[in-house]
C-alpha positions as protocol buffer text, in pm:
chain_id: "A"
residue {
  index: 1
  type: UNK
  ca { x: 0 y: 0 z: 0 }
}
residue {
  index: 2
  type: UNK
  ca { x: 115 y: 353 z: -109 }
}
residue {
  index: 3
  type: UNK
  ca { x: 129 y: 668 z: 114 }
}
residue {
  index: 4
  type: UNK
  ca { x: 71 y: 1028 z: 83 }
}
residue {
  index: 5
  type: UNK
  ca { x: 109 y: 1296 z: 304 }
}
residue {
  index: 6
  type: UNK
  ca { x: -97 y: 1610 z: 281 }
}
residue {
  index: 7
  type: UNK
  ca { x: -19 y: 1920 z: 468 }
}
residue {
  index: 8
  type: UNK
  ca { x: -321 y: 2150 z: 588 }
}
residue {
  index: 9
  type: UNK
  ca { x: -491 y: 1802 z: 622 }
}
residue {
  index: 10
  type: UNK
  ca { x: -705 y: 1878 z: 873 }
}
residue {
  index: 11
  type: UNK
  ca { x: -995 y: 2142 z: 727 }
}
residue {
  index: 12
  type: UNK
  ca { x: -1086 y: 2233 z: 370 }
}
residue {
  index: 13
  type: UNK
  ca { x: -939 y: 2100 z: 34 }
}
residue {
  index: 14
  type: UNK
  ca { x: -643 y: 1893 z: 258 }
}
residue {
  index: 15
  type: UNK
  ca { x: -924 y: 1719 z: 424 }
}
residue {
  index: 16
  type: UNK
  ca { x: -1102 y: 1607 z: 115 }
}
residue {
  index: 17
  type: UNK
  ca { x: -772 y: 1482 z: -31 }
}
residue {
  index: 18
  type: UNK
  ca { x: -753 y: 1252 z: 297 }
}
residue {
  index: 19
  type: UNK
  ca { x: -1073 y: 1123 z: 246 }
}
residue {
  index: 20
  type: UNK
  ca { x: -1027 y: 1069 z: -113 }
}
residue {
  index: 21
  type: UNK
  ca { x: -702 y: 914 z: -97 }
}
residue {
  index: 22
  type: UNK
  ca { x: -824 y: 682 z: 241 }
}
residue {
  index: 23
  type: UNK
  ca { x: -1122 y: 588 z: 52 }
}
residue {
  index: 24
  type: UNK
  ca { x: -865 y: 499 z: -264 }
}
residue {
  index: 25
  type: UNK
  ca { x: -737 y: 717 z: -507 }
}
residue {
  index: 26
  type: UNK
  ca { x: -726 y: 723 z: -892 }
}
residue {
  index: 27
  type: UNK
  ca { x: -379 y: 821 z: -978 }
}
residue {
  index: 28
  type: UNK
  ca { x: -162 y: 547 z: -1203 }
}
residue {
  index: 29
  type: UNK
  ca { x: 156 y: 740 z: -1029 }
}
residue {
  index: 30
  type: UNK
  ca { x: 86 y: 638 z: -661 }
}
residue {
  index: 31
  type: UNK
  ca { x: -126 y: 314 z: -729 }
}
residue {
  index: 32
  type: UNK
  ca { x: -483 y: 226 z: -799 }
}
residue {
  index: 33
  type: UNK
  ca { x: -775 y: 52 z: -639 }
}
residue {
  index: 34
  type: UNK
  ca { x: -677 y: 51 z: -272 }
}
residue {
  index: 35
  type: UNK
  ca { x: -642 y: 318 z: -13 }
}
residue {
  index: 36
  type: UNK
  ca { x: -386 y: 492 z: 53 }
}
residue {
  index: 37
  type: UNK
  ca { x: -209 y: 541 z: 410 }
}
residue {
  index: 38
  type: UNK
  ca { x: -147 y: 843 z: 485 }
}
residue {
  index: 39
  type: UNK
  ca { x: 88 y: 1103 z: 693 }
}
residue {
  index: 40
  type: UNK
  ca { x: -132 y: 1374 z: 808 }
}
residue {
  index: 41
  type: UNK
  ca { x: 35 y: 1751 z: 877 }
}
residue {
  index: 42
  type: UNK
  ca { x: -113 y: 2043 z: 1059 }
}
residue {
  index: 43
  type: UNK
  ca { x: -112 y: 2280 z: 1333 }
}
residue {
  index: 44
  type: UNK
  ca { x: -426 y: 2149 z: 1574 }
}
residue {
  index: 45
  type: UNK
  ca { x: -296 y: 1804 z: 1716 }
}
residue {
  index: 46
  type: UNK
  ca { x: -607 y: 1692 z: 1853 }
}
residue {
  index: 47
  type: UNK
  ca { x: -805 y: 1739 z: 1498 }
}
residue {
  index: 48
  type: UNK
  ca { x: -538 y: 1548 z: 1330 }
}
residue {
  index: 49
  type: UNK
  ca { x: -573 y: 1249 z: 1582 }
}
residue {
  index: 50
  type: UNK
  ca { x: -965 y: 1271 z: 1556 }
}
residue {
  index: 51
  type: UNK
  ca { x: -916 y: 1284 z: 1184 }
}
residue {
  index: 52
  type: UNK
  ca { x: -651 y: 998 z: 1173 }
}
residue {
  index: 53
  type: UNK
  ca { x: -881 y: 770 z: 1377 }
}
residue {
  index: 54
  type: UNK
  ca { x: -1194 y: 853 z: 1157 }
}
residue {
  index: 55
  type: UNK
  ca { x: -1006 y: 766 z: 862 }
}
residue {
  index: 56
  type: UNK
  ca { x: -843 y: 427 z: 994 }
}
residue {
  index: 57
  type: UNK
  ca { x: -1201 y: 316 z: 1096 }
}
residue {
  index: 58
  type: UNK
  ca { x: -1377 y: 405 z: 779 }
}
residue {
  index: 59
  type: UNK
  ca { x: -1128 y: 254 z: 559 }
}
residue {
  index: 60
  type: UNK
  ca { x: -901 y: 41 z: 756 }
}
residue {
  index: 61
  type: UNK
  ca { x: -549 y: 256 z: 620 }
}
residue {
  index: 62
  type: UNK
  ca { x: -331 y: 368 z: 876 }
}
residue {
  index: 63
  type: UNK
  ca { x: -292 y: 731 z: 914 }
}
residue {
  index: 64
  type: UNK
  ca { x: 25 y: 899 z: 1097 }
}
residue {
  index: 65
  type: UNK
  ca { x: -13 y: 1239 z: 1248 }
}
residue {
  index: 66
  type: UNK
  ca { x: 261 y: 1512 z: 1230 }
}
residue {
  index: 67
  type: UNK
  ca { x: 188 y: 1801 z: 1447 }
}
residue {
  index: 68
  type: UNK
  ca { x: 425 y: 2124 z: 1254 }
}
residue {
  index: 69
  type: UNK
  ca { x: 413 y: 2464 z: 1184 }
}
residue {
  index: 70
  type: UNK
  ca { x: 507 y: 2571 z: 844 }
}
residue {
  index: 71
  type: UNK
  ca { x: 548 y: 2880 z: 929 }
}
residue {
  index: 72
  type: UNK
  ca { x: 875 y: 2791 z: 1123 }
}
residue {
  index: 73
  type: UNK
  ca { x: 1163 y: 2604 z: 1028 }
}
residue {
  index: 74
  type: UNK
  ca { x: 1106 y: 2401 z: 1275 }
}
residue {
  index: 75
  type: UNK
  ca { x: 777 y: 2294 z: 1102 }
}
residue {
  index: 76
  type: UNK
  ca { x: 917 y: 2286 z: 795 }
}
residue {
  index: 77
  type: UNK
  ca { x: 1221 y: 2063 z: 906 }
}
residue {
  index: 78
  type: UNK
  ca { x: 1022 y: 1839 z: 1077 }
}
residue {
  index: 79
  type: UNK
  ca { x: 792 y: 1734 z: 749 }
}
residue {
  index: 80
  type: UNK
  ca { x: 1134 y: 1751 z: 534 }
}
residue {
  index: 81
  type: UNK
  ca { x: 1243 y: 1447 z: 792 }
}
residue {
  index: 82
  type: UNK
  ca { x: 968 y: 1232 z: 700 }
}
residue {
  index: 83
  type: UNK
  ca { x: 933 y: 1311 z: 372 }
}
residue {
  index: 84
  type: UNK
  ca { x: 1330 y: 1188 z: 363 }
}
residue {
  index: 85
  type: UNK
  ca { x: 1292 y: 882 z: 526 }
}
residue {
  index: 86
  type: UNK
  ca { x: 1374 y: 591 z: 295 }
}
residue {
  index: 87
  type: UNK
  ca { x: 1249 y: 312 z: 491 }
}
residue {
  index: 88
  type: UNK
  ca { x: 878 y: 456 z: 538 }
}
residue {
  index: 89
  type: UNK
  ca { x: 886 y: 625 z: 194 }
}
residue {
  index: 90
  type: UNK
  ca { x: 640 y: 892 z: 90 }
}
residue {
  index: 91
  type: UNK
  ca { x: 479 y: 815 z: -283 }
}
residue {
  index: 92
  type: UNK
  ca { x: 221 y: 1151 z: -340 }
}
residue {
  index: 93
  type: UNK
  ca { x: 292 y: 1454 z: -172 }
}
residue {
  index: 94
  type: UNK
  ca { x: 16 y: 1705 z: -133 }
}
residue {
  index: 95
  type: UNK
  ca { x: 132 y: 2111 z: -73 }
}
residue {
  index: 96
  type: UNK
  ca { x: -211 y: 2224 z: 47 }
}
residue {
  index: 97
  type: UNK
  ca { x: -128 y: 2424 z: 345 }
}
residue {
  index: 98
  type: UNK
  ca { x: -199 y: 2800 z: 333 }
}
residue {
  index: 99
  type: UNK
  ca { x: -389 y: 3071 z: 398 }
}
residue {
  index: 100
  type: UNK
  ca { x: -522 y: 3467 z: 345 }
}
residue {
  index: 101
  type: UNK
  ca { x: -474 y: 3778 z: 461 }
}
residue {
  index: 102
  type: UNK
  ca { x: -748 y: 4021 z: 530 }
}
residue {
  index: 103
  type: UNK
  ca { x: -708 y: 4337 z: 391 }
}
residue {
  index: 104
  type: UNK
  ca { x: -493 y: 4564 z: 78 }
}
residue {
  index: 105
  type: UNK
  ca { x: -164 y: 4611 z: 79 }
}
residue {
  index: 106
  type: UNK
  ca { x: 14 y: 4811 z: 357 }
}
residue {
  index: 107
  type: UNK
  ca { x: -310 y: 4740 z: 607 }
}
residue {
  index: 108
  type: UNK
  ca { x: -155 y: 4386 z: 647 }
}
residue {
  index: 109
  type: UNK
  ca { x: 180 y: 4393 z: 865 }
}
residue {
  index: 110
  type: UNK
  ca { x: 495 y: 4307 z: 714 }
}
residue {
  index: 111
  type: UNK
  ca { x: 541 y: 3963 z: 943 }
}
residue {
  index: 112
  type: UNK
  ca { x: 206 y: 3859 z: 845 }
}
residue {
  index: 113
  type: UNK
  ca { x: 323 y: 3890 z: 474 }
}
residue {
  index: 114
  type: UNK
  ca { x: 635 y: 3751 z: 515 }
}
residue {
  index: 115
  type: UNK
  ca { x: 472 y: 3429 z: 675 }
}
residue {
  index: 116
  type: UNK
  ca { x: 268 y: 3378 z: 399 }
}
residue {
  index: 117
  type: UNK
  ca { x: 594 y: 3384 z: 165 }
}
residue {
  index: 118
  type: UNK
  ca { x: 673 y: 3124 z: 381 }
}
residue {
  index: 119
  type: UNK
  ca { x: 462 y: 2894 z: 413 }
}
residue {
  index: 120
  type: UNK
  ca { x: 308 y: 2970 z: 32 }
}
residue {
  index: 121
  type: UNK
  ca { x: 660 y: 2957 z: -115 }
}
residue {
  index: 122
  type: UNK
  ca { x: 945 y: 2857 z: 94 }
}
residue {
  index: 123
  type: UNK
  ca { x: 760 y: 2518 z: 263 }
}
residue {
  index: 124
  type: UNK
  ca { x: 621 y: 2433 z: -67 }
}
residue {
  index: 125
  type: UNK
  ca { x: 981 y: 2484 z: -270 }
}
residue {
  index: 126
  type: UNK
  ca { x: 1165 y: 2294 z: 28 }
}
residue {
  index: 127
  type: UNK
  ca { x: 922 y: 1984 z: 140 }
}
residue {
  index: 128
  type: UNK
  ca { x: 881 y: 1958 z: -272 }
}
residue {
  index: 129
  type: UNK
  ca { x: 1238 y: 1897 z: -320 }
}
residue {
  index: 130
  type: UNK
  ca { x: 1279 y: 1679 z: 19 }
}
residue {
  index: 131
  type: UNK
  ca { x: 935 y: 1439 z: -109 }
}
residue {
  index: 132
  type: UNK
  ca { x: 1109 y: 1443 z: -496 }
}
residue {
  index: 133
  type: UNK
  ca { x: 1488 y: 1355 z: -439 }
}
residue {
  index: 134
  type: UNK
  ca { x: 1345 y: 1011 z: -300 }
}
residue {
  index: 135
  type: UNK
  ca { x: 1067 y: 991 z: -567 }
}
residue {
  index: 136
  type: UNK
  ca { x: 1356 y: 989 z: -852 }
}
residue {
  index: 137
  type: UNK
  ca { x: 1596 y: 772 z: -671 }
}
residue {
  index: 138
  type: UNK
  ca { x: 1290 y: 521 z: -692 }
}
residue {
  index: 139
  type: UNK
  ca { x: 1134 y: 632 z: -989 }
}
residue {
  index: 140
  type: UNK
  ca { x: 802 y: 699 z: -928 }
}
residue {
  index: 141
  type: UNK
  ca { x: 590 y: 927 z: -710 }
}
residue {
  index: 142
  type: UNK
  ca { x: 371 y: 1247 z: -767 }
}
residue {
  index: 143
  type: UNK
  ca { x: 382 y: 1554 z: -578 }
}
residue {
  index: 144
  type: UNK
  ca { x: 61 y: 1806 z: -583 }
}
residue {
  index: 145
  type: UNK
  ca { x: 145 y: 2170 z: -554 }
}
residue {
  index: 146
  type: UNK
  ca { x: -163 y: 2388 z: -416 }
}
residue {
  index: 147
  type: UNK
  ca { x: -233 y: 2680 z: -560 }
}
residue {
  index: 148
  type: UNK
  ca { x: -531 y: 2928 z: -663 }
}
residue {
  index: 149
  type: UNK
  ca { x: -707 y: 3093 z: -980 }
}
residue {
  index: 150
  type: UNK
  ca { x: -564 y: 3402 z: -840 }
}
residue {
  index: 151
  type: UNK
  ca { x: -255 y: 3318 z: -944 }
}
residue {
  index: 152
  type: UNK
  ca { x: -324 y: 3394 z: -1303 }
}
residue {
  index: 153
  type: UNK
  ca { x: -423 y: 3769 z: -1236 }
}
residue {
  index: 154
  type: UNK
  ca { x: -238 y: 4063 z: -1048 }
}
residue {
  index: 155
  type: UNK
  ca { x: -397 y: 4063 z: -711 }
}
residue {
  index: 156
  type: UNK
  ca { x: -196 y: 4134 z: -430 }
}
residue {
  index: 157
  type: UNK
  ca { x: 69 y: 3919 z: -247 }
}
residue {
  index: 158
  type: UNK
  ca { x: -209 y: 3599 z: -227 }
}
residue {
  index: 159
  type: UNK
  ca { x: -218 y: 3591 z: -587 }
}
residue {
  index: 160
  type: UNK
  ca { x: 158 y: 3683 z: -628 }
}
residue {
  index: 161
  type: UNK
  ca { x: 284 y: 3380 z: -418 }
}
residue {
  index: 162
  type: UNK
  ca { x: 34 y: 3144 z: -610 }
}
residue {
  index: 163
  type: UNK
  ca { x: 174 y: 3268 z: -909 }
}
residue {
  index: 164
  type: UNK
  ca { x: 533 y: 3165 z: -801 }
}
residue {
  index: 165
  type: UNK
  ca { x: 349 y: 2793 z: -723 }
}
residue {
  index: 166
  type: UNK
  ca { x: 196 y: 2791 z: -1074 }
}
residue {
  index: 167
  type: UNK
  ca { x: 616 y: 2871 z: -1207 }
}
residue {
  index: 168
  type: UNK
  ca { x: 754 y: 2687 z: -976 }
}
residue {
  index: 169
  type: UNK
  ca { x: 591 y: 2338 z: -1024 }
}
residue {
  index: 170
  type: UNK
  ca { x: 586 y: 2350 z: -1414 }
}
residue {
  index: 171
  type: UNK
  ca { x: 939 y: 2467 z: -1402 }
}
residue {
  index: 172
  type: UNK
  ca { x: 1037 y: 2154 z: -1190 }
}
residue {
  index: 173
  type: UNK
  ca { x: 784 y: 1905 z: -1386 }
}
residue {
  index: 174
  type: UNK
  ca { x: 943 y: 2004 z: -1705 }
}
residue {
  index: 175
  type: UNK
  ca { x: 1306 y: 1930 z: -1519 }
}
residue {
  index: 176
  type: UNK
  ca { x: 1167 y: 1602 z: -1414 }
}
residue {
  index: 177
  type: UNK
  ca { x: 1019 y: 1472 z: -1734 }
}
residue {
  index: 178
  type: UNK
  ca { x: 1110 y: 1103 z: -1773 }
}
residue {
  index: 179
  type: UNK
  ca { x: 1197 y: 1022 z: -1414 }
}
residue {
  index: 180
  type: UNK
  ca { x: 859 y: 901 z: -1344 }
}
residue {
  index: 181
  type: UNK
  ca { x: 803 y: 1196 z: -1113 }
}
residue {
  index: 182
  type: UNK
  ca { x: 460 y: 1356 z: -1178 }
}
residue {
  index: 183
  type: UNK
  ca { x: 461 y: 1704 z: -1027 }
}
residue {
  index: 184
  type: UNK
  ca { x: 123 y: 1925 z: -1091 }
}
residue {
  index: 185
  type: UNK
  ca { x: -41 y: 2238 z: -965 }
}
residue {
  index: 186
  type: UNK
  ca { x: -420 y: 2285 z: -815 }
}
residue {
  index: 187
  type: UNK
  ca { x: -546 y: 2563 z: -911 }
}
residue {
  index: 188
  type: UNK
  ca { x: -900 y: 2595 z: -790 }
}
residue {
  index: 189
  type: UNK
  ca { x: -1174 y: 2900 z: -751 }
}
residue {
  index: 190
  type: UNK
  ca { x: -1349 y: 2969 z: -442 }
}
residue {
  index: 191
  type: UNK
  ca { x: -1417 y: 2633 z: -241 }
}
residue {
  index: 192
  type: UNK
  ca { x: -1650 y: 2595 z: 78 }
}
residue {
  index: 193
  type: UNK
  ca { x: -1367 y: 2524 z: 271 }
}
residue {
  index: 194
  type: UNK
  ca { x: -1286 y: 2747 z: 686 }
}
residue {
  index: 195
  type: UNK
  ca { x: -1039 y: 2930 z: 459 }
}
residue {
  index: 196
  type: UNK
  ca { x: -1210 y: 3260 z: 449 }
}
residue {
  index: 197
  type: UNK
  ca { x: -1360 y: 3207 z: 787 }
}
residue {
  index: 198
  type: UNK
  ca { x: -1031 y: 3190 z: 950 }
}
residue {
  index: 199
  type: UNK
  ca { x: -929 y: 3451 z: 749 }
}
residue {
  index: 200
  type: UNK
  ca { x: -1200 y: 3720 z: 879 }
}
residue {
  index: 201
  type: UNK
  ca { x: -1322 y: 3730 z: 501 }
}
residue {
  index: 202
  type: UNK
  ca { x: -1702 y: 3799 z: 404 }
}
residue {
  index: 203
  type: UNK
  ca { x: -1793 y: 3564 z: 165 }
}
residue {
  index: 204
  type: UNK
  ca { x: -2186 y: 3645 z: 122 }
}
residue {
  index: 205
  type: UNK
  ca { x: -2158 y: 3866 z: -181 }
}
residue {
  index: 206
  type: UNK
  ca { x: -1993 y: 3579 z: -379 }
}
residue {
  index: 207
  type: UNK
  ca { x: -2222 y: 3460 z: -610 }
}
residue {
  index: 208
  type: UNK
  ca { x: -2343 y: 3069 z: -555 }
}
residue {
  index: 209
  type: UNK
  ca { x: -2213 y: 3005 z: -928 }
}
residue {
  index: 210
  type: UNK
  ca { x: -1855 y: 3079 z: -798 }
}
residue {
  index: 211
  type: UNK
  ca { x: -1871 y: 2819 z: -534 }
}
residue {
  index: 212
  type: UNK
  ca { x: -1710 y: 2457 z: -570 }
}
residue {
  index: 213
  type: UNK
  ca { x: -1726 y: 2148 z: -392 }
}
residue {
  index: 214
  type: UNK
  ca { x: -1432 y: 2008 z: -222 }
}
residue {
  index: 215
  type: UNK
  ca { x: -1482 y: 1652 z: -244 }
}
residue {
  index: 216
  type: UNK
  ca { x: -1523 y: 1719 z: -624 }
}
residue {
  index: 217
  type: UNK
  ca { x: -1230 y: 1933 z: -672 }
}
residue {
  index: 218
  type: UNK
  ca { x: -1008 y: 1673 z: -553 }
}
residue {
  index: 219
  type: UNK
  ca { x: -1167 y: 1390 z: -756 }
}
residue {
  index: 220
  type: UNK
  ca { x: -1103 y: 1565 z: -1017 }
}
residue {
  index: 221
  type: UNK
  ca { x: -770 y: 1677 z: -961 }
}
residue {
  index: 222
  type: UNK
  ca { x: -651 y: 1325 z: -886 }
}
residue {
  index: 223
  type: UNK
  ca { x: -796 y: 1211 z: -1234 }
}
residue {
  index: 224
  type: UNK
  ca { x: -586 y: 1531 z: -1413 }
}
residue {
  index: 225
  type: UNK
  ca { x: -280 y: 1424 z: -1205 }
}
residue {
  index: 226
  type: UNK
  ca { x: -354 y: 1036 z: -1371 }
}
residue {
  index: 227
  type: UNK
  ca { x: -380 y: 1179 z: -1724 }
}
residue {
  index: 228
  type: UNK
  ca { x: -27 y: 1366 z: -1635 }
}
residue {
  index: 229
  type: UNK
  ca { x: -153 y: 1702 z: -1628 }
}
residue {
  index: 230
  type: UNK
  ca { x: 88 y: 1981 z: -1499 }
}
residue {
  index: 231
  type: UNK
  ca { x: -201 y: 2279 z: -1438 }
}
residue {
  index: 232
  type: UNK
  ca { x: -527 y: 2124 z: -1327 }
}
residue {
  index: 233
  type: UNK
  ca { x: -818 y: 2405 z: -1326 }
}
residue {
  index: 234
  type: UNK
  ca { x: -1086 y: 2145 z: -1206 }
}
residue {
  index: 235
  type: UNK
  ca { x: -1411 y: 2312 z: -1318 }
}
residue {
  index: 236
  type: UNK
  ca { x: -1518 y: 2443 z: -1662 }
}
residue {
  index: 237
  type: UNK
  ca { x: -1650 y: 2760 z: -1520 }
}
residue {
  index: 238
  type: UNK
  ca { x: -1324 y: 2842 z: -1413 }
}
residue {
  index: 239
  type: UNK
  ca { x: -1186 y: 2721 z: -1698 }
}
residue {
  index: 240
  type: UNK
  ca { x: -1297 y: 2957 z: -1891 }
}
residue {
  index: 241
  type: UNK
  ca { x: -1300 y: 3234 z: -1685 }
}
residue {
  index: 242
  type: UNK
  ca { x: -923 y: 3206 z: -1646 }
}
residue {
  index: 243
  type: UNK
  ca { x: -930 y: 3147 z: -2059 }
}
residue {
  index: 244
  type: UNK
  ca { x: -1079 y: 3472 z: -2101 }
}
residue {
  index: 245
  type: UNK
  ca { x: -805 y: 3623 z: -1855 }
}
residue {
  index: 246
  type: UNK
  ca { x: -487 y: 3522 z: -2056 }
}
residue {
  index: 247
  type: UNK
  ca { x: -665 y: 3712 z: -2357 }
}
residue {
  index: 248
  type: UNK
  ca { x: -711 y: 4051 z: -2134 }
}
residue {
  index: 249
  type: UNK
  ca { x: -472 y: 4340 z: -2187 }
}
residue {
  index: 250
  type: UNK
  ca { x: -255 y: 4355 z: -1867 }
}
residue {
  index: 251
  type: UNK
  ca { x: -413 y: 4678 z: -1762 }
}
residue {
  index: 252
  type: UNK
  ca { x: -773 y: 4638 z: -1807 }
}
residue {
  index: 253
  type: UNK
  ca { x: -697 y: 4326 z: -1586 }
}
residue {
  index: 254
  type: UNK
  ca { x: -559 y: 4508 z: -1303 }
}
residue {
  index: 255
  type: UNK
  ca { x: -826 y: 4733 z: -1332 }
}
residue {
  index: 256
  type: UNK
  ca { x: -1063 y: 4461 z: -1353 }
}
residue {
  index: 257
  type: UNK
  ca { x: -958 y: 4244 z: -1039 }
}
residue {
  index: 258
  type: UNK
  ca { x: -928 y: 4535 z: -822 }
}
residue {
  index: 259
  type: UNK
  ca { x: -1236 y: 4584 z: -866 }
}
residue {
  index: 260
  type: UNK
  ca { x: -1364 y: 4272 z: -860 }
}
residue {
  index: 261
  type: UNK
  ca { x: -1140 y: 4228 z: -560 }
}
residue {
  index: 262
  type: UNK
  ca { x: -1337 y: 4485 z: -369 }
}
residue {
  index: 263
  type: UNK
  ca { x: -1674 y: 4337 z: -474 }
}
residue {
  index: 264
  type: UNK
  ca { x: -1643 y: 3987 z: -364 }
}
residue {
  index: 265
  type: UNK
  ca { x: -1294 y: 3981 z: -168 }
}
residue {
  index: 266
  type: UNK
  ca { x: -1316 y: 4061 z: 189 }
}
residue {
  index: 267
  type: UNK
  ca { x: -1552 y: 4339 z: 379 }
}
């Protein structure tokens, strides 16, 4: 039996991966059929041990709990240690972790940006490369880089560090190609997920339309990860909507978002 370890497992999009991947996941990469046992990483250790439990009774996989930070190096070093070990390797890798910030630029502190550069960007680049040296060495394994719609349009430093996941993961993919490493980035819309919650964000005034399902999302992302897809943009709306962005002039799009930004962003 395969394992994967998710970070942010506990809540949201991380969460439906475990499920997903307990229940038995889809991609030729990290096996088929059977569950998957996991490595679960997050902050809260008492949701992780609630979660592990639920997940080892449901579908009879065992599921390890890894109580880190990723905004330390402490957090980070501790997942890099697992992710290294060659005895208990790691097979899929899923960089879900992160989070917003309420408010524009200059109303959010400087420490409050900088940790989202780290965990956003620094965590993902360094667990990535601890998950993928093993991966080659064995030659298979699939990493899944988290990222966001908003990476594709200029939108403050959210969008900015999901934009360097976007680069980042097709850069390393395309270094990878033939080693039987399957990198690809998740880039979803909004998602019912505690994300905005946690985050202080309003999220009545975004239309219903707008809204995806997590469980779905990651059913779908599993199956683009399968086909060998490097950018997975699991829902046609969005699909579109993010076609109809790459064909915007650069300043009508800044213009655009900012505005949009202020109509369904955060109150």
């Amino acid at each position: 039996m395969t394992t994967a370890l998710i970070t942010g497992a506990t809540a949201g999009i991380g969460a439906a991966f475990a499920r997903r991947l307990a229940a038995g996941g889809t991609s030729q990469s990290v096996g088929v059929g059977s569950g998957h046992n996991l490595v679960l990483v997050a902050r809260d250790t008492e949701r992780l041990q609630h979660q592990a439990t639920e997940l080892h009774d449901l579908h009879g996989i065992e599921a390890e709990v890894l109580t880190a930070d990723l905004a330390t190096d402490e957090g980070i070093a501790a997942v890099e240690k697992r992710l290294g070990d060659r005895t208990h390797p790691i097979d899929l890798l899923v960089n879900n972790a992160g989070f917003g910030n309420k408010g524009r630029f200059l109303d959010v502190s400087m420490a409050d940006e900088l940790t989202m550069l780290k965990v956003h960007c620094e965590a993902v680049l360094r667990l990535t490369s601890a998950a993928v040296t093993g991966m080659r060495e064995r030659g298979r394994g699939g990493v899944v880089n988290v990222s966001s719609v908003a990476a594709f349009v200029p939108r403050g430093t959210y969008g900015a560090s999901k934009a360097w996941v976007v680069q980042f993961t097709q850069g390393v993919a395309r270094d990878l190609t033939g080693s039987g490493v399957r990198l690809m980035v998740l880039c979803p819309g909004f998602t019912r997920t505690e994300f905005h919650s946690r985050a202080g964000m309003g999220t009545d005034n975004i239309p219903n339309w707008m809204w995806l399902d997590a469980d779905k999302l990651v059913s779908a992302a599993l199956s683009d990860l399968a086909r060998g897809k490097v950018v997975s943009i699991p829902d046609p709306r969005y699909k579109a909507l993010m076609g109809a962005v790459k064909l915007a002039p650069r300043g009508l799009l800044g213009g655009l978002t900012a505005k949009t930004g202020r109509k369904y962003g955060p109150k």
